[in-house]
C-alpha positions, -999 to +999 in steps of 0.1 A: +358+070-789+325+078-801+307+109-797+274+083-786+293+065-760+301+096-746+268+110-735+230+097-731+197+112-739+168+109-723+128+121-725+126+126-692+151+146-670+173+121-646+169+145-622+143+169-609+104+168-610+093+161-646+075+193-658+051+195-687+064+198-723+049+226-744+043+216-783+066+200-808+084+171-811+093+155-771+117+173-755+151+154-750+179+158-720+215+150-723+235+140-695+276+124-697+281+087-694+307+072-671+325+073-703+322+111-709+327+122-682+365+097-680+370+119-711+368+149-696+385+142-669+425+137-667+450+124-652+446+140-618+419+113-611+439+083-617+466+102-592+440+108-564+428+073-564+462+061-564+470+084-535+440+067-512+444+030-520+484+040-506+467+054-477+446+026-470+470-001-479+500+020-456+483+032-430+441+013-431+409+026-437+409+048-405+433+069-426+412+074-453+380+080-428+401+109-415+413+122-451+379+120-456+366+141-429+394+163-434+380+170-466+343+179-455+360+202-430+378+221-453+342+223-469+328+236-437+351+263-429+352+274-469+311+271-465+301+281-437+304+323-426+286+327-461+259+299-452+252+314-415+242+346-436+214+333-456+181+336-444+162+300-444+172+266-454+157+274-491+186+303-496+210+282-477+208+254-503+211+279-532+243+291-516+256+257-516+245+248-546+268+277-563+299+266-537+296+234-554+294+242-592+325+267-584+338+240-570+333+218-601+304+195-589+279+211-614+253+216-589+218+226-591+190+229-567+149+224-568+122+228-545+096+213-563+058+216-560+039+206-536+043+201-495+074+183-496+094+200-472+118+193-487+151+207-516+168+180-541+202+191-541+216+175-572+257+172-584+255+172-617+298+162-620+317+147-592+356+155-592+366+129-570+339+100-585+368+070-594+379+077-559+341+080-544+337+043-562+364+026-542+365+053-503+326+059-496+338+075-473+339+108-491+303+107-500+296+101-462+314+129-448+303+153-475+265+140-469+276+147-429+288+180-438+259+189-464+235+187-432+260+203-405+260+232-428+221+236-434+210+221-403+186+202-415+185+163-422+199+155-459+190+126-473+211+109-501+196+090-528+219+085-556+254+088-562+276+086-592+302+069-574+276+043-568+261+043-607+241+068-608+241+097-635+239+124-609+245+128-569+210+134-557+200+146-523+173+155-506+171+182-482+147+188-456+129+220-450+124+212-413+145+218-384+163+185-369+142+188-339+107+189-360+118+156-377+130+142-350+100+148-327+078+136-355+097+106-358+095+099-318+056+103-320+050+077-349+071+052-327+057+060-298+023+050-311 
């Protein structure tokens, strides 16, 4: 396998606002292909998406909707005493982002410029992607459990279960109640 196939480059970053480059020659960012990151993967992978098409063949998809949720329970209870700690949503989101890359997902988080209200919350590596590709259902419940845990809306926008080079949230800087009641006054005009 060849070393290109294995990861892309790009001028501009595929995730985060673009920044201004100082001088020299354009700046270039590397992230893994679907190829690299098969490589440096194993075996486990094929065995956990082996594991869940049994589960859904045996026993249906409710099965795997509860594996799933299982899952982003075990996230919440690992998550959440430390979470509760932090201070506003802001820290809370940099705590989860180091869960995650401990947790092998490579994670990274930005708030940007500007009057956003809002975090992107990007996975850099997702350990159960082959699986992801066939059971959304694990990017559902984790997206579930992503907002439980900051309680705020999160928003997904790319996975790489679903193509994309990175898992990309968004995470809102608002309590549920300020979206919400915004939300409610747009429709009710």
């Amino acid at each position: 396998m060849s070393e290109k196939s294995l990861v892309e480059s790009h001028e501009i970053a595929p995730f985060g606002p673009s920044k201004p480059k100082g001088r020299g020659r354009p700046a270039r960012v590397f992230s893994l292909t679907s190829q690299g990151r098969d490589f440096f993967e194993n075996q486990y992978q094929a065995l956990a998406q082996d594991a869940v098409t049994y589960l859904a063949t045996t026993f249906g998809d409710n099965a795997v909707k509860a594996f799933a949720l299982s899952r982003a329970n075990e996230m919440l209870a690992k998550y959440s005493e430390t979470l509760n700690e932090a201070k506003n949503v802001e820290e809370k989101v940099e705590v989860l982002s180091n869960f995650l890359t401990k947790d092998g997902f490579a994670a990274t988080a930005d708030k940007g410029s500007g009057p956003t209200h809002t975090i992107q919350l990007c996975q850099h590596n997702c350990p159960i992607a082959h699986v992801a590709e066939q059971h959304p259902e694990f990017c559902e419940a984790e997206l579930d459990a992503f907002s439980e845990l900051l309680g705020v809306n999160v928003t997904r926008l790319s996975t790489i279960a679903n193509g994309g080079n990175i898992c990309t949230s968004l995470v809102s800087t608002l309590p549920k109640t300020a979206v919400s009641s915004a939300s409610q006054h747009k429709e009710k005009k």
